[in-house]
N, C-alpha and C positions, 0 to 999 in steps of 0.2 A: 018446266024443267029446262035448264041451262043445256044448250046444244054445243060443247065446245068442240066436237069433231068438225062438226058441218062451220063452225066461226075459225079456228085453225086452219080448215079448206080454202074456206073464202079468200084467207090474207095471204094463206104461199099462192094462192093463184094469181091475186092482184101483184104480189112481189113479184114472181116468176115476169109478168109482164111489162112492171115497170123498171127491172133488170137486163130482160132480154135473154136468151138463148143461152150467151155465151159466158154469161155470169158465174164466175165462181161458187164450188160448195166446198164444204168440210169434209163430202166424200172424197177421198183421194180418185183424179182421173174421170170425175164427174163433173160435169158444168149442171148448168141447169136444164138443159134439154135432157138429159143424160136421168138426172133427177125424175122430171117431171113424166117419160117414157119411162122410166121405174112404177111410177106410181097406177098410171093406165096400166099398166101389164099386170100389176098386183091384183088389181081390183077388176079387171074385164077378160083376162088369160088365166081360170083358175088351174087350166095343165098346166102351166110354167112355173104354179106356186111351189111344186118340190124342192122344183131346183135353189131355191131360198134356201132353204135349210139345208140340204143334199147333197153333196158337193159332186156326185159325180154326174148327179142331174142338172148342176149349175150351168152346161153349156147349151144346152137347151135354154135353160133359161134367159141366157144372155142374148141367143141368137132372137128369141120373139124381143126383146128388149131394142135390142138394136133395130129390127125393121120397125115397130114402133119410133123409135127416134128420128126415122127420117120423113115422119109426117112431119106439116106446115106447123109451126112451132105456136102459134093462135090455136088451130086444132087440137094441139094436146091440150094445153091448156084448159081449153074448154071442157075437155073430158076430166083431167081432174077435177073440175070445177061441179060437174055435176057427176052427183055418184049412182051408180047405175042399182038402180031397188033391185035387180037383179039377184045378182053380186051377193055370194055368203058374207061378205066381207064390209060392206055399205048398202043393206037393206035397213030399214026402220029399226029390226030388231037388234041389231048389232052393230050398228054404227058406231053407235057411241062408247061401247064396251071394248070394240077391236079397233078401233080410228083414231082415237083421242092422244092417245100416245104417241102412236106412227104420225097425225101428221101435224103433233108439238113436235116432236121430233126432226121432222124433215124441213119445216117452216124453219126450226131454227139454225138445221144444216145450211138454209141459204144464206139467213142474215147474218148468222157468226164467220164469211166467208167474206163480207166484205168489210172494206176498211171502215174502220174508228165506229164498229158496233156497240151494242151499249144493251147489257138485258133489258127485257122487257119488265115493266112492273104487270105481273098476272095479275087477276082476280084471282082474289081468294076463295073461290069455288072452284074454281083450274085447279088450282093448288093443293084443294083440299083432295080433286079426283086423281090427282097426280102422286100426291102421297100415295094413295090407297093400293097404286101399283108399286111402289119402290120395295116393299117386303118381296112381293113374290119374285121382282127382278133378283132383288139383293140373294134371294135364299137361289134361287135356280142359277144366278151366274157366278158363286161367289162361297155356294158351299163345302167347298173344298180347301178354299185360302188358307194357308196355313199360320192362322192367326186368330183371337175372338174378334172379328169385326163387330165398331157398335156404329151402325149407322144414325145420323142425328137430324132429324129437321124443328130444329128450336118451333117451338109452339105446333110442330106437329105429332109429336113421338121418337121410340128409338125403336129399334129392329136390330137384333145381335144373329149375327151369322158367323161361318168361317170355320174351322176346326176343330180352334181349341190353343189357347197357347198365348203370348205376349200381347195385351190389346190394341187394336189400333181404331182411333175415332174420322170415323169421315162426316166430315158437317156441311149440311152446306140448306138451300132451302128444296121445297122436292122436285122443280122444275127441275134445277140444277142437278140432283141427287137421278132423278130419269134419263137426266144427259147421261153422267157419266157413267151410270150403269148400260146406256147403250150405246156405248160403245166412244162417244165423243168427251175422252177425259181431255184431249188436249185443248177445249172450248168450253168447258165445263165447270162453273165458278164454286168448287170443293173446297174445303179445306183441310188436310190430312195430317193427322199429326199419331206420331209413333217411328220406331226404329227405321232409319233412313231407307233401310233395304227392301222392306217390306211396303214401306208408302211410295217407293221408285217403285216395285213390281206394281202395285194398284195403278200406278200412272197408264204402265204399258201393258197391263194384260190385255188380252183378246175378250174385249166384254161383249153383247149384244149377239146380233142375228150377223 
């Protein structure tokens, strides 16, 4: 069976290092150290996971964040690079169900950060496990939209979410369609079509974690 957590780990590791440190992301205010000490904290600090979601526990969480970032910038690395069996989050059992996404995700946070990037061409088993999350994103972030949203991944399905009301189609493939439902529409190779005001709002909602 295809491992694409542990192969998306691999390659923002390798990136992160043939980047360096100071490398731009698509997080706003994050470089890659910033990144990279996100992702140890996620995965080895399970107290600080609230503050992800929580907002008034997010300062906790940024503070274990930040003294993480100021190890040797190899040493992080390394720790993304191997995932701790520990870890509810990167054990055997779960890796591949709760990683896959988070670190398509974040690999692509680095590469769509630097100049004259270029999608990647997935395999089409990425693709296929990538779909299979975009409904539950689409229906969780998007159930309210005031609109029928019909989401499209040509040869992979549609998924209609959204209200109720004027429709508007988002197409794109599901790499792309994972981006922008988390939260990276401005890097996120969509195509939207429907009433200007409505496919502006989709541009800048608050999507993701």
């Amino acid at each position: 069976m295809p491992r694409y957590a542990q192969a998306e780990r691999q390659a923002l590791a390798d990136l992160f290092l043939a980047l360096g440190p100071d490398a731009p992301t698509v997080n706003e205010g994050w470089n890659a150290r910033d990144l990279a000490a996100h992702l140890v904290v996620r995965e080895r600090r399970p107290d600080s996971g609230p503050g992800i979601v929580f907002r008034p526990l997010a300062g906790y969480t940024e503070r274990v964040r930040r003294r993480a970032a100021a190890r040797p910038f190899d040493e992080l690395v390394g720790q993304v690079r191997r995932a701790p069996w520990w870890s509810p989050l990167s054990n055997p059992l779960t890796d591949e169900l709760v990683n896959t996404v988070e670190y398509f995700v974040h690999h692509e946070d680095l590469r769509r950060a630097q100049p004259d990037w270029q999608p990647r061409d997935l395999p089409a088993g990425l693709q296929a496990v990538l779909w299979k999350r975009v409904a539950p994103m689409a229906r969780m972030a998007l159930r309210r939209f005031p609109a029928r949203l019909l989401v499209q991944g040509p040869g992979y399905g549609e998924v209609t979410v959204g209200a109720g009301g004027e429709p508007v189609r988002m197409v794109g493939a599901p790499g792309e369609l994972v981006l922008f439902l988390f939260g990276r529409q401005r890097v996120a190779r969509v195509q939207l079509d429907g009433p200007a005001q409505l496919t502006g709002q989709l541009r800048t909602a608050r999507l993701g974690v």
